[in-house]
Gaussian input, Z-matrix of N, CA and C with variables (Angstrom, degrees):
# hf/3-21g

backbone

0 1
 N
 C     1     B1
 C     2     B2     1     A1
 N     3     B3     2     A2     1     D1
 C     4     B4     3     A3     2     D2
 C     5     B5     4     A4     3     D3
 N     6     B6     5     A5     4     D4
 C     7     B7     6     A6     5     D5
 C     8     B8     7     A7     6     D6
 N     9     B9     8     A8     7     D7
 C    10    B10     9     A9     8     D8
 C    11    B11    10    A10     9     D9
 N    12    B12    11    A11    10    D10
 C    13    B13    12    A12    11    D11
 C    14    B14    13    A13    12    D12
 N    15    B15    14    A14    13    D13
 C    16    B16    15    A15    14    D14
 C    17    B17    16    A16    15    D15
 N    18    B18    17    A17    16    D16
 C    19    B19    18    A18    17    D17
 C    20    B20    19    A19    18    D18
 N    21    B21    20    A20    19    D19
 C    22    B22    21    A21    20    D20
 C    23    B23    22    A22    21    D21
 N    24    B24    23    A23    22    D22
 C    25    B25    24    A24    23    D23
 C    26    B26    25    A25    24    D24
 N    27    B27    26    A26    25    D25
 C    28    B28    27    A27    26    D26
 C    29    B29    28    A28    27    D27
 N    30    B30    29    A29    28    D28
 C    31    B31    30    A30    29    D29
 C    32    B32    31    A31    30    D30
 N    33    B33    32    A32    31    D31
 C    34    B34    33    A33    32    D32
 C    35    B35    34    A34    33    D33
 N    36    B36    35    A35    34    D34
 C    37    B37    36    A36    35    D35
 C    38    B38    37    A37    36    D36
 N    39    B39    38    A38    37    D37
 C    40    B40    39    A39    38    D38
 C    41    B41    40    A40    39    D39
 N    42    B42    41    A41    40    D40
 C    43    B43    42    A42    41    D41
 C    44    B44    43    A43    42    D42
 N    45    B45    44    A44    43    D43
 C    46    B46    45    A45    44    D44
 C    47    B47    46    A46    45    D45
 N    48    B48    47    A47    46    D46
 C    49    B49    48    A48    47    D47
 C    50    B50    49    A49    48    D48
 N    51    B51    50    A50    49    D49
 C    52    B52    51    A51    50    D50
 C    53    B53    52    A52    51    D51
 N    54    B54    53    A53    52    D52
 C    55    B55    54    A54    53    D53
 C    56    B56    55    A55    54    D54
 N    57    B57    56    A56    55    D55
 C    58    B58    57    A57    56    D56
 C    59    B59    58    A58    57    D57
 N    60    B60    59    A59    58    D58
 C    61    B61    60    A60    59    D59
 C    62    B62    61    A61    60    D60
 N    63    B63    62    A62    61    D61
 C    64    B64    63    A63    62    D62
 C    65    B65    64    A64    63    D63
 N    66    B66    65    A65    64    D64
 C    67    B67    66    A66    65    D65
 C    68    B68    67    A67    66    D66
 N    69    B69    68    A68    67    D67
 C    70    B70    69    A69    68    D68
 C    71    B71    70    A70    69    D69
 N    72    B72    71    A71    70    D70
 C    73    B73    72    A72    71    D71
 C    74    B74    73    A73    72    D72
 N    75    B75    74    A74    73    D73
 C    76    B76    75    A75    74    D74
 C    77    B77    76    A76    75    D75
 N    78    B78    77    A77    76    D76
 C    79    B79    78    A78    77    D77
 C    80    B80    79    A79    78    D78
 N    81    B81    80    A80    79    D79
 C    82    B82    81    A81    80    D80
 C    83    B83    82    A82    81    D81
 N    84    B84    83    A83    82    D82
 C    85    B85    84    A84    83    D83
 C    86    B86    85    A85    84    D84
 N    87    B87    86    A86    85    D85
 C    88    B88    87    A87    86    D86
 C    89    B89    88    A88    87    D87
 N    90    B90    89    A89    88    D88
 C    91    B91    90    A90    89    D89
 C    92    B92    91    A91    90    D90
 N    93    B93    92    A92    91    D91
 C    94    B94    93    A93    92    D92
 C    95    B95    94    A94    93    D93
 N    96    B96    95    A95    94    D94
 C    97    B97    96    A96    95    D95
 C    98    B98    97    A97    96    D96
 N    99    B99    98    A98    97    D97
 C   100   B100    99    A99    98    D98
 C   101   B101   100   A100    99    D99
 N   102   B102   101   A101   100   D100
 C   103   B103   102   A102   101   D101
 C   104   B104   103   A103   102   D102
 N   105   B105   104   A104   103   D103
 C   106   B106   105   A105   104   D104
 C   107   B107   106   A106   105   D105
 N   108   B108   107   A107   106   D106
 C   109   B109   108   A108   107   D107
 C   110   B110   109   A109   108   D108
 N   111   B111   110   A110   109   D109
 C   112   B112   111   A111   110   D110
 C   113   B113   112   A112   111   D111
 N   114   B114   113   A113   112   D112
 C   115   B115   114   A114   113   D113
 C   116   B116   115   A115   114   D114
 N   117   B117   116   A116   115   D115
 C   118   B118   117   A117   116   D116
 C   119   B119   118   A118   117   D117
 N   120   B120   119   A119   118   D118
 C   121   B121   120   A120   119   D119
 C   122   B122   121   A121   120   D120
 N   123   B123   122   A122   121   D121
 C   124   B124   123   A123   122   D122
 C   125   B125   124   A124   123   D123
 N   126   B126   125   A125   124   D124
 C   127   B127   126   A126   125   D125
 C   128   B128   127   A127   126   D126
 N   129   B129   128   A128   127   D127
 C   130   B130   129   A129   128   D128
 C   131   B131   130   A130   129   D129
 N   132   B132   131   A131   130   D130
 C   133   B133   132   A132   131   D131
 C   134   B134   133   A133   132   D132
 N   135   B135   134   A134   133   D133
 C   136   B136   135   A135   134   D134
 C   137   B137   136   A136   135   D135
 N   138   B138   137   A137   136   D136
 C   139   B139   138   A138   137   D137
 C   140   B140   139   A139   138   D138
 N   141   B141   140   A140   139   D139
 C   142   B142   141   A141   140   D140
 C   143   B143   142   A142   141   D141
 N   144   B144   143   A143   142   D142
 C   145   B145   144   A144   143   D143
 C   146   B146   145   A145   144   D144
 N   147   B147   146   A146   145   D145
 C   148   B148   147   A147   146   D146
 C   149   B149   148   A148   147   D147
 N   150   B150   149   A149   148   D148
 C   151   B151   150   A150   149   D149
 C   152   B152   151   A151   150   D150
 N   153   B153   152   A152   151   D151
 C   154   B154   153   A153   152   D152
 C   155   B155   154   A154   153   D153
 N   156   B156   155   A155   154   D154
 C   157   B157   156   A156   155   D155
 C   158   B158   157   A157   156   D156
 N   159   B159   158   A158   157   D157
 C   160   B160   159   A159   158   D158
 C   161   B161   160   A160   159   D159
 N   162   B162   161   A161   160   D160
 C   163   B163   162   A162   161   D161
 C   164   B164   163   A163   162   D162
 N   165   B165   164   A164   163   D163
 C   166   B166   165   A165   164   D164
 C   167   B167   166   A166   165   D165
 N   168   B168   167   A167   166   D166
 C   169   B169   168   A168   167   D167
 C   170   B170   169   A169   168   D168
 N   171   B171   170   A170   169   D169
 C   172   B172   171   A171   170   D170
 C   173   B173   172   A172   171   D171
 N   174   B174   173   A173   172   D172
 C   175   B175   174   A174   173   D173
 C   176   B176   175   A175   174   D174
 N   177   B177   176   A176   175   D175
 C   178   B178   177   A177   176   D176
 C   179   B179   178   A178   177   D177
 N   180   B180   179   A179   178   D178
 C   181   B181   180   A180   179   D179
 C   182   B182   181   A181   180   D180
 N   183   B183   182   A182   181   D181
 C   184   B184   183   A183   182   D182
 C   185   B185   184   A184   183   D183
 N   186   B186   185   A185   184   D184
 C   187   B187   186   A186   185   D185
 C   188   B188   187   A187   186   D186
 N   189   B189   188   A188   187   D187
 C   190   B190   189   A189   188   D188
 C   191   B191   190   A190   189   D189
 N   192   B192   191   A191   190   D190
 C   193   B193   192   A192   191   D191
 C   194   B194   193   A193   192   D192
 N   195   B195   194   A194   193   D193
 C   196   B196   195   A195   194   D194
 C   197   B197   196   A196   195   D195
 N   198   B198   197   A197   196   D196
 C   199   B199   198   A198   197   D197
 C   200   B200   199   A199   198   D198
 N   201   B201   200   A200   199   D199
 C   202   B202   201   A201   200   D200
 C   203   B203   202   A202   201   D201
 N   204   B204   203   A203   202   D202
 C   205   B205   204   A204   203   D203
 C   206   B206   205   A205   204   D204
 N   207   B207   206   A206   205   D205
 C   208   B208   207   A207   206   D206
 C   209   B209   208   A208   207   D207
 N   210   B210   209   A209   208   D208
 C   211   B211   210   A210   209   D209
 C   212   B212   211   A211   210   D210
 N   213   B213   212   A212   211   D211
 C   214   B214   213   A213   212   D212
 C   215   B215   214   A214   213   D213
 N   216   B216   215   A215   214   D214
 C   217   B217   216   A216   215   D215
 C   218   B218   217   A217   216   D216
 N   219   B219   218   A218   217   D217
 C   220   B220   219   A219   218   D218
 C   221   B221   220   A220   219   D219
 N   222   B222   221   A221   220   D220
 C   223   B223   222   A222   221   D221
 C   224   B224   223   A223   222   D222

   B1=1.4432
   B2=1.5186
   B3=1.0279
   B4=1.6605
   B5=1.3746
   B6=1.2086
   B7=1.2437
   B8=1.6942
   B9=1.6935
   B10=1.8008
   B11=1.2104
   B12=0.9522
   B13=2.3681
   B14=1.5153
   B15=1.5354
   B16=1.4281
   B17=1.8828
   B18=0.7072
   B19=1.5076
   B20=1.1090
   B21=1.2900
   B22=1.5911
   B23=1.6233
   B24=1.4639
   B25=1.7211
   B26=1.9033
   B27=1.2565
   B28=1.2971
   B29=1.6786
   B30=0.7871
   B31=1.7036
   B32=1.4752
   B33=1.1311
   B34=1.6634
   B35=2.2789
   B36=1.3596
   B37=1.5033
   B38=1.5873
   B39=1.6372
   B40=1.1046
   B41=1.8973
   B42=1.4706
   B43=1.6206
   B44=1.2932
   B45=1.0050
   B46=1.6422
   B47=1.6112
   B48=1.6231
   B49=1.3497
   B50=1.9076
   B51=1.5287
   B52=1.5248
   B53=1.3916
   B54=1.2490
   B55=1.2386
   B56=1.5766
   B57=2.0231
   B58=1.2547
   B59=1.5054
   B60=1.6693
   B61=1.4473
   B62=2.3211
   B63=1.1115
   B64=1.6481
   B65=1.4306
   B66=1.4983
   B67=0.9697
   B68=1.9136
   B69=0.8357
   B70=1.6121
   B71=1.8677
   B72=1.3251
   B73=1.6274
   B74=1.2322
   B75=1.2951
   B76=1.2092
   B77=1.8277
   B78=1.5236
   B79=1.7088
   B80=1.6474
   B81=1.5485
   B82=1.1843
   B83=1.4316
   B84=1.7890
   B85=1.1424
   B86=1.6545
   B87=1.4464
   B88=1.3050
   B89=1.1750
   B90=1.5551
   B91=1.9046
   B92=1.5546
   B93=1.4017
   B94=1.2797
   B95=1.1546
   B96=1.0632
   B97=1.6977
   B98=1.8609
   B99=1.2240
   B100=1.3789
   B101=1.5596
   B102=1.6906
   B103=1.9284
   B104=1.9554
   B105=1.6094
   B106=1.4411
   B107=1.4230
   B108=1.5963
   B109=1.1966
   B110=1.5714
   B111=1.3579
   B112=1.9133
   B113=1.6442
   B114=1.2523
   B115=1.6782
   B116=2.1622
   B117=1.3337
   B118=1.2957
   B119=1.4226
   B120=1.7616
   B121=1.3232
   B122=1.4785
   B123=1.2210
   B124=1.9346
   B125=1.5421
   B126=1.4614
   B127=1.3535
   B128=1.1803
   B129=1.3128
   B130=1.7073
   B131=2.0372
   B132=1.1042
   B133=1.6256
   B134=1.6157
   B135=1.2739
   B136=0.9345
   B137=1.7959
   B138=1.6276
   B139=1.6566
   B140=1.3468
   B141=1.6059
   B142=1.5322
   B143=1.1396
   B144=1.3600
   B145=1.4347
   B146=1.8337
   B147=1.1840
   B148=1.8548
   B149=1.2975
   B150=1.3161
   B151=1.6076
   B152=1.3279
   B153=1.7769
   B154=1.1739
   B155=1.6941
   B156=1.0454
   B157=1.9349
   B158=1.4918
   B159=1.4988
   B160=1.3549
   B161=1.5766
   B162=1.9464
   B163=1.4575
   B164=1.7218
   B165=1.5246
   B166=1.1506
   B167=1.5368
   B168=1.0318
   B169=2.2323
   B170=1.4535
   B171=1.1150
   B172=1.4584
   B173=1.8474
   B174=0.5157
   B175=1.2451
   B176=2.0080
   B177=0.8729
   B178=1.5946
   B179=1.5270
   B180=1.5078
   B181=1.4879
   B182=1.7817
   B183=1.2338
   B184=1.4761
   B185=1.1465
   B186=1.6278
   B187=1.7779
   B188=1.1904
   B189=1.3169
   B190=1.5802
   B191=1.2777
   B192=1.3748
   B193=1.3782
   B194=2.0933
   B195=1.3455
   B196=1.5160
   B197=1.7319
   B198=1.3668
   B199=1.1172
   B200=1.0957
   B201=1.3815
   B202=1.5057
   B203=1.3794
   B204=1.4925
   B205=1.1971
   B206=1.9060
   B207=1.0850
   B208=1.6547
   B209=1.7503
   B210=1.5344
   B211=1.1254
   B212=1.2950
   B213=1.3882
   B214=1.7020
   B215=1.3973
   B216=1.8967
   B217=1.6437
   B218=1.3237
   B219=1.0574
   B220=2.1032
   B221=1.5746
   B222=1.1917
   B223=1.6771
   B224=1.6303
   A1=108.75
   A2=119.88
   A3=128.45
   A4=112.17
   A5=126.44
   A6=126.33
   A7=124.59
   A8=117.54
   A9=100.01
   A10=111.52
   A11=112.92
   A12=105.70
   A13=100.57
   A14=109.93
   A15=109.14
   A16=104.22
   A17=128.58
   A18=149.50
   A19=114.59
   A20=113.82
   A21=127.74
   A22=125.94
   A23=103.73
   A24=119.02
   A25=103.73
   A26=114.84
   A27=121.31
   A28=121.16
   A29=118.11
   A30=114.47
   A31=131.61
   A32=129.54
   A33=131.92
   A34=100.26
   A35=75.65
   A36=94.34
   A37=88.36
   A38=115.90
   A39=150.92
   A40=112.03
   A41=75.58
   A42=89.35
   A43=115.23
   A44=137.83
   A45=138.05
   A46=124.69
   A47=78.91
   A48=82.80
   A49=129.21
   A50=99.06
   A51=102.27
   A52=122.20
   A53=122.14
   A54=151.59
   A55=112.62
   A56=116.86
   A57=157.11
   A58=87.18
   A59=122.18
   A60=112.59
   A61=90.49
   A62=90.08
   A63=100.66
   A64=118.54
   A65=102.84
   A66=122.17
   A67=93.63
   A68=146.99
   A69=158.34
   A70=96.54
   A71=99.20
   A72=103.59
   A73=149.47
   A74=112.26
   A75=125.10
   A76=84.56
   A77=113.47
   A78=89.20
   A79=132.27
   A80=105.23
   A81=116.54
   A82=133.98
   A83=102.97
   A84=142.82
   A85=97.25
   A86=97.02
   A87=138.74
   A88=106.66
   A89=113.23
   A90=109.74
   A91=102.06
   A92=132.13
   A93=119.41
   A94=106.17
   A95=155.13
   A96=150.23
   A97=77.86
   A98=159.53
   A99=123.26
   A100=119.58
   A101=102.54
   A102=89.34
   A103=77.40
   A104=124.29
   A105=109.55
   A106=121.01
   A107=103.96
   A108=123.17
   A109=90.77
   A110=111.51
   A111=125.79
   A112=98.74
   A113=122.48
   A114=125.00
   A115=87.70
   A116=128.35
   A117=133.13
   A118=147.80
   A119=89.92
   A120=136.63
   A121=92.54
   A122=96.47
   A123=107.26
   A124=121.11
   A125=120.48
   A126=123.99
   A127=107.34
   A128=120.28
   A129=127.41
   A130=103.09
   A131=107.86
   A132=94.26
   A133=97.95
   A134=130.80
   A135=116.63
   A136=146.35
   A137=83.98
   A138=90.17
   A139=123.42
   A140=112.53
   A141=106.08
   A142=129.14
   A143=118.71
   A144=119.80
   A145=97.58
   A146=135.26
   A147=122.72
   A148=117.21
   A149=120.67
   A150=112.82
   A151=100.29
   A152=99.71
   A153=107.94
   A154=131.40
   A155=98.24
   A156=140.02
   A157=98.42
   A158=102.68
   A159=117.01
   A160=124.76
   A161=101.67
   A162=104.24
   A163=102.36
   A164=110.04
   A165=103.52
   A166=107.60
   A167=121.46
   A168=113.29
   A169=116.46
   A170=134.02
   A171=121.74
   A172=109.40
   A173=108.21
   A174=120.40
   A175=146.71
   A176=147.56
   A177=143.74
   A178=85.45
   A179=104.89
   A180=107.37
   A181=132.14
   A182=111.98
   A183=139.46
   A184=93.15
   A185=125.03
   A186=100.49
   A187=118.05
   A188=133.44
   A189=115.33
   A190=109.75
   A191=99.80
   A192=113.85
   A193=108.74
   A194=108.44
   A195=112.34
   A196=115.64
   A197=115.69
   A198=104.06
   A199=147.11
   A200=145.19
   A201=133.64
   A202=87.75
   A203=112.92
   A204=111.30
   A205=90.49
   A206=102.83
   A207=105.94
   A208=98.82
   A209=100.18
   A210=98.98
   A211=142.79
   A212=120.47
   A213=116.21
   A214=71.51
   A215=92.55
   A216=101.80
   A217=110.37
   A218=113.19
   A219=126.92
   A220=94.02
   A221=89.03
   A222=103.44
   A223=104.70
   D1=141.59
   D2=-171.58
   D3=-89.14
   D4=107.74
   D5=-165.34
   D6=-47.39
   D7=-20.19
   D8=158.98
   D9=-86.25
   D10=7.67
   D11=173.81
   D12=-62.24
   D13=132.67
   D14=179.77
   D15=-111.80
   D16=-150.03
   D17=-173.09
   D18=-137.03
   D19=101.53
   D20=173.12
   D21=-61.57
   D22=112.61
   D23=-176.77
   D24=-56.75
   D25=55.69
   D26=171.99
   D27=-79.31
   D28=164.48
   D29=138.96
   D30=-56.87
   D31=97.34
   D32=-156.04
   D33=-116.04
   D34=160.52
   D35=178.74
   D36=-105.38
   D37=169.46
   D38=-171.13
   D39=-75.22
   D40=-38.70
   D41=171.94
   D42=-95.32
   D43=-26.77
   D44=130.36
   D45=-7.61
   D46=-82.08
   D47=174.74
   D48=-61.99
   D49=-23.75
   D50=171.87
   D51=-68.68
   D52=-24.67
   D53=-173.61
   D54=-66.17
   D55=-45.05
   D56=-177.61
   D57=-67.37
   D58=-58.91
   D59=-135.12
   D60=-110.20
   D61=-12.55
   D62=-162.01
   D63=49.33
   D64=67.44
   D65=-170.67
   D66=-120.85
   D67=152.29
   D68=107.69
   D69=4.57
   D70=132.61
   D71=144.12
   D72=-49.11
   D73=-32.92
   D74=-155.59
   D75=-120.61
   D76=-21.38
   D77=157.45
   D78=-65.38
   D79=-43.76
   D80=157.68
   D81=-20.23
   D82=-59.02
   D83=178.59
   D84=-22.22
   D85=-70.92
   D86=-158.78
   D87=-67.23
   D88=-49.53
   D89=-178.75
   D90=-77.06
   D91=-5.82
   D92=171.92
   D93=-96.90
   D94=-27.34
   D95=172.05
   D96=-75.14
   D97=-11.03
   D98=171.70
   D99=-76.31
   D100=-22.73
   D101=-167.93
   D102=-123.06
   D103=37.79
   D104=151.36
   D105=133.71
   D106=-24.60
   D107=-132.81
   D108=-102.54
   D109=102.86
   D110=-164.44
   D111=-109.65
   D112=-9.18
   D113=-153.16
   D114=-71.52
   D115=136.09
   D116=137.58
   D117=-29.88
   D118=-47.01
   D119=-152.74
   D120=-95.33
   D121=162.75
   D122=170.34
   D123=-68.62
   D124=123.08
   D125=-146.87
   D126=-80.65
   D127=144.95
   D128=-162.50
   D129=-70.06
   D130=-168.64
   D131=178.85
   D132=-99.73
   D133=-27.12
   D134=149.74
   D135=-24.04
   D136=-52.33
   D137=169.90
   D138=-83.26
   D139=-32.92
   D140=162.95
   D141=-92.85
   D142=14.44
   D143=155.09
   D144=-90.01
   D145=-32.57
   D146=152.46
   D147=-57.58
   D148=9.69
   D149=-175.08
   D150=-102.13
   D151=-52.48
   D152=-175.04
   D153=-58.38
   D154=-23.06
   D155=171.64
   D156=-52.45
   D157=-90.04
   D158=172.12
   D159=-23.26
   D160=-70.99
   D161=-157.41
   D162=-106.15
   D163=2.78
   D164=167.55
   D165=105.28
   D166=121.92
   D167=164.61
   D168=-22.61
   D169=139.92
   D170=153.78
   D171=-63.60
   D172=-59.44
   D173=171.04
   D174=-69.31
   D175=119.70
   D176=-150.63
   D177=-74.53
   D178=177.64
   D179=-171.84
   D180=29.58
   D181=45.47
   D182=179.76
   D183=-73.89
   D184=142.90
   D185=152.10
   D186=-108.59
   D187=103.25
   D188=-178.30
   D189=-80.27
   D190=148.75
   D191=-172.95
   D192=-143.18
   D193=97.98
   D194=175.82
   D195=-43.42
   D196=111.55
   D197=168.06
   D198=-85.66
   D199=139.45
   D200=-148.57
   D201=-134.91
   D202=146.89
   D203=-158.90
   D204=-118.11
   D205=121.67
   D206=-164.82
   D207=-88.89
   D208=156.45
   D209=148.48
   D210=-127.48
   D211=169.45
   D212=-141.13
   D213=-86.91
   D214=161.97
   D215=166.95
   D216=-91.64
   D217=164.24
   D218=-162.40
   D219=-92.54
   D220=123.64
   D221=-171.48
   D222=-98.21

């Protein structure tokens, strides 16, 4: 991997993200039920932008970015 490639603030799976950190799945599992994170399902960007918060980028030059969840204007 080329050291400016960053990690995209997407919606990610568990195995994604294990994949990111080379970590096991089911370690993952585990560091997301530690700061909350109970969802099955593929984690909103919300939550892996709290992951990334939490346990840090896998990677240097990450960009975190807090997401705020806007709302649409009433049409």
């Amino acid at each position: 991997m080329q050291s400016n490639e960053t990690v995209d603030l997407i919606p990610k799976t568990k195995k994604e993200l294990a994949h990111e950190y080379q970590y096991c799945p089911a370690t993952i599992a585990k560091m997301c039920r530690n700061i909350g994170i109970f969802t099955c399902a593929t984690l909103t960007i919300a939550e892996v932008s709290a992951f990334y918060m939490h346990y840090q980028p896998p990677r240097r030059n990450v960009p975190i970015v807090v997401f705020l969840e806007q709302k649409k204007p009433a049409s």
